[in-house]
C-alpha positions as CSV (number, residue, x, y, z in Angstrom):
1,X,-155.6,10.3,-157.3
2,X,-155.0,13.1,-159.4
3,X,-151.3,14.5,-159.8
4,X,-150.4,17.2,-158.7
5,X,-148.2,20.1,-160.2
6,X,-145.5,20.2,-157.7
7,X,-145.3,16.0,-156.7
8,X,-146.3,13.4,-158.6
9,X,-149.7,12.5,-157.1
10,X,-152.3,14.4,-154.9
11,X,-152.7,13.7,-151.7
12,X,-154.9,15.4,-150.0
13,X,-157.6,13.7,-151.6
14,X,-160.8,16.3,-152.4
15,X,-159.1,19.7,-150.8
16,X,-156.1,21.9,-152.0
17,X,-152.4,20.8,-151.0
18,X,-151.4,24.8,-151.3
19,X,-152.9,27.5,-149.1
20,X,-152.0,30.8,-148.6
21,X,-148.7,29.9,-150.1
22,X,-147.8,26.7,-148.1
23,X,-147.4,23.2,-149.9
24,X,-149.4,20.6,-146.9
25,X,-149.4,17.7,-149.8
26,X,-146.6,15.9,-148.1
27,X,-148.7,16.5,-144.5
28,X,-151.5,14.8,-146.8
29,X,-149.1,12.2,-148.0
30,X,-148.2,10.9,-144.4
31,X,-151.9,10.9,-143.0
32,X,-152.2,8.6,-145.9
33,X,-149.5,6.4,-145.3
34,X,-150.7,6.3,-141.8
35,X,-154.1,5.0,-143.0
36,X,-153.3,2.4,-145.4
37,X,-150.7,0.7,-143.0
38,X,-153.1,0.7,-139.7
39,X,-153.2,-2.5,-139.8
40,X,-149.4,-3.1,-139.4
41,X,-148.9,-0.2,-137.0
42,X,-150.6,0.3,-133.8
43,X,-152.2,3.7,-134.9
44,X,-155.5,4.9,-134.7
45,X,-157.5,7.0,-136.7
46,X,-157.9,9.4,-134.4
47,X,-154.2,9.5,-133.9
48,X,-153.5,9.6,-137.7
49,X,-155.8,12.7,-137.8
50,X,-154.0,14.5,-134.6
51,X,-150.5,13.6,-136.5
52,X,-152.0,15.5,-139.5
53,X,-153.4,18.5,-137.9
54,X,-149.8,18.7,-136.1
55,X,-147.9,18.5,-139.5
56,X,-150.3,21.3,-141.1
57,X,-149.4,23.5,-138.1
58,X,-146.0,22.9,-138.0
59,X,-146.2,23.7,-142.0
60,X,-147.9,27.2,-141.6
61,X,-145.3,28.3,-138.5
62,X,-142.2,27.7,-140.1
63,X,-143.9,29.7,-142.8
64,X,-144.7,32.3,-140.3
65,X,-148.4,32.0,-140.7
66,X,-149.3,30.1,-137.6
67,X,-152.8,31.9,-137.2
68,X,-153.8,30.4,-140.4
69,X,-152.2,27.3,-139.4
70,X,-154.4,26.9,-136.4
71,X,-157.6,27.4,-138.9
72,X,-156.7,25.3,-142.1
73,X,-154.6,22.7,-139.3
74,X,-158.5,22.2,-137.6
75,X,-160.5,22.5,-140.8
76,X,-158.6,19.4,-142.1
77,X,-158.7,17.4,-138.6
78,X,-162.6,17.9,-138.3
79,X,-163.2,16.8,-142.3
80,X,-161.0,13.8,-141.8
81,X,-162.4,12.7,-138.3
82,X,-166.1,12.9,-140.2
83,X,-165.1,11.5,-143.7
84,X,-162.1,9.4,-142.9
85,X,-163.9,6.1,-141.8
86,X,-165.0,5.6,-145.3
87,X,-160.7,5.1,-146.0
88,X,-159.4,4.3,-142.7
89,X,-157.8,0.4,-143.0
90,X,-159.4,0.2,-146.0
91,X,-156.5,0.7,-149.0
């Protein structure tokens, strides 16, 4: 990982943590958590990825850009539903 300027380390892993003016590291951060402890939790990875594209909406509407949201929010959930197998359980 690759730190960040605003928190120590950079979560979302290959894309930006900031866009259009809204920090989604921390969004990044849990989706990460949720990967690395699958086998402790009952979570999926699909469920994971839902969780994450929920967090990056609600990021963008209490930053009244929820039309963005709904764009950047998918744009991550389809990119981590085709690359995420290669991390999923496996941190």
């Amino acid at each position: 990982m690759t730190k960040s300027k605003k928190y120590e380390w950079d979560y979302c892993t290959h894309a930006p943590e900031k866009l259009f003016g809204v920090y989604i590291g921390l969004c990044c951060r849990e989706h990460d958590l949720n990967y690395c402890v699958a086998d402790k939790t009952p979570i999926s990875q699909r469920e994971a990825d839902k969780l994450l594209k929920e967090m990056i909406q609600h990021e963008f509407i209490i930053n009244n850009k929820s039309i963005l949201g709904w764009f950047v929010s998918h744009i991550y959930f389809y990119a981590v539903r085709l690359f995420g197998k290669f991390y999923y359980k496996k941190w």
